[in-house]
C-alpha positions as CSV (number, residue, x, y, z in Angstrom):
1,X,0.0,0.0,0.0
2,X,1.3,3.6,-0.9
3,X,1.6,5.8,1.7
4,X,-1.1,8.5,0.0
5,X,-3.4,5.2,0.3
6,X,-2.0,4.8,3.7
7,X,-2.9,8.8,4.7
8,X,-5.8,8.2,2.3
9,X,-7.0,5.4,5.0
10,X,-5.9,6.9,7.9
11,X,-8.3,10.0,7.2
12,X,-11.1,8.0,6.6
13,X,-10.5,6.0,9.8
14,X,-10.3,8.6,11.8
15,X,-13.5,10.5,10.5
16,X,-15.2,6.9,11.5
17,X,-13.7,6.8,14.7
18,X,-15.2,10.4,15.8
19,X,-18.6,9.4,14.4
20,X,-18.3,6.1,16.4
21,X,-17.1,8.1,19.7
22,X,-19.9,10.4,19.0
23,X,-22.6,7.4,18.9
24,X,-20.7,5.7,21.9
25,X,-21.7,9.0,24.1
26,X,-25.1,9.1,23.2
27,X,-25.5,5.3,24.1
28,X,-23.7,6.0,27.3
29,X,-26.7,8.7,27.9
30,X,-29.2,6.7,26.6
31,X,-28.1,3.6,28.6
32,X,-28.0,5.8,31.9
33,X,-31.9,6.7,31.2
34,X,-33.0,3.1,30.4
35,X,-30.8,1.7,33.5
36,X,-32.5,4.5,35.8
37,X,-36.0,3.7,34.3
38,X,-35.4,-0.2,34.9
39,X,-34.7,0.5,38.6
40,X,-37.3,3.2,39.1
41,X,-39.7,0.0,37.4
42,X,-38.2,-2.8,39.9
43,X,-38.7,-0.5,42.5
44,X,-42.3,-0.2,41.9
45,X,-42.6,-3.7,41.3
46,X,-41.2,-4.9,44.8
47,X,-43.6,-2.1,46.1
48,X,-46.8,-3.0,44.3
49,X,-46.3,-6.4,43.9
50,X,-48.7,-6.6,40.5
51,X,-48.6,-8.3,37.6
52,X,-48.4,-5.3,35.6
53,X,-45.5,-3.5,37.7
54,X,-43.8,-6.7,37.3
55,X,-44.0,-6.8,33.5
56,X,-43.1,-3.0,33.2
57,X,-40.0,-4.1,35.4
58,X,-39.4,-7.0,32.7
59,X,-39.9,-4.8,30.0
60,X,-37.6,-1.3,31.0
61,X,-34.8,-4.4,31.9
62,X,-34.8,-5.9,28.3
63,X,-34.8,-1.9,26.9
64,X,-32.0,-1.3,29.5
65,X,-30.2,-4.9,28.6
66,X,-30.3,-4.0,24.8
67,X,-28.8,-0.6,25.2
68,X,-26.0,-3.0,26.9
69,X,-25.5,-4.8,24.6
70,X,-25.6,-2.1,21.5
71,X,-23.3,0.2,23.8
72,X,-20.8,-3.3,24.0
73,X,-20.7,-3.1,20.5
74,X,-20.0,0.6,19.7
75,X,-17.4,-0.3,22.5
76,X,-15.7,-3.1,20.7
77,X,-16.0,-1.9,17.4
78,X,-14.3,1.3,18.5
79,X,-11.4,-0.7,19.8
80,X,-10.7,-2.6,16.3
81,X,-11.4,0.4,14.4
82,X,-8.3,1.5,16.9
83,X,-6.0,-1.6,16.4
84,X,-6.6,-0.7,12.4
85,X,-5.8,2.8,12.9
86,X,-2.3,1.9,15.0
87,X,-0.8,-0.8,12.3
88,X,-1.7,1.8,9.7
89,X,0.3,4.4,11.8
90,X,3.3,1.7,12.2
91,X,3.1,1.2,8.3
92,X,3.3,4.9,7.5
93,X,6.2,5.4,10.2
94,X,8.0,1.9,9.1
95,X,8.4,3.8,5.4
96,X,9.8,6.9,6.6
């Protein structure tokens, strides 16, 4: 690989990389609200002790376990996109 494909690849990496930060702090914020709305549910659940305040509870859990799971991938993808962004780095400084 050249090293104006190497620059070339490096740019676009880190224009990804600030979009996926970007989307990792908004799934932080929305992960805070579902995790707060899942206790707040449990809460009222153990306090009502219904049927329905136990299925809310069930439900704001699985919203608040999917945010999890979506932030864990922002997360990880972040971190390759990272690993990429360092060999490219050790390529372009290798030809110099």
């Amino acid at each position: 690989m050249s090293r104006s494909q190497v620059e070339r690849h490096l740019v676009e990496l880190g224009d990804r990389l600030k979009r996926m930060r970007d989307d990792l702090r908004v799934a932080d914020e929305q992960l805070a609200h579902f995790a707060d709305e899942a206790d707040d549910a449990r809460l009222r659940s153990l306090v009502s002790e219904t049927p329905l305040a136990d299925r809310e509870h069930r439900d704001a859990e699985r919203h608040a376990d999917a945010m999890r799971r979506h932030r864990q991938e922002l997360a990880d993808e972040i971190e390759q996109l990272e690993r990429r962004q360092d060999e490219l780095l050790d390529r372009l400084t290798a030809e110099i």
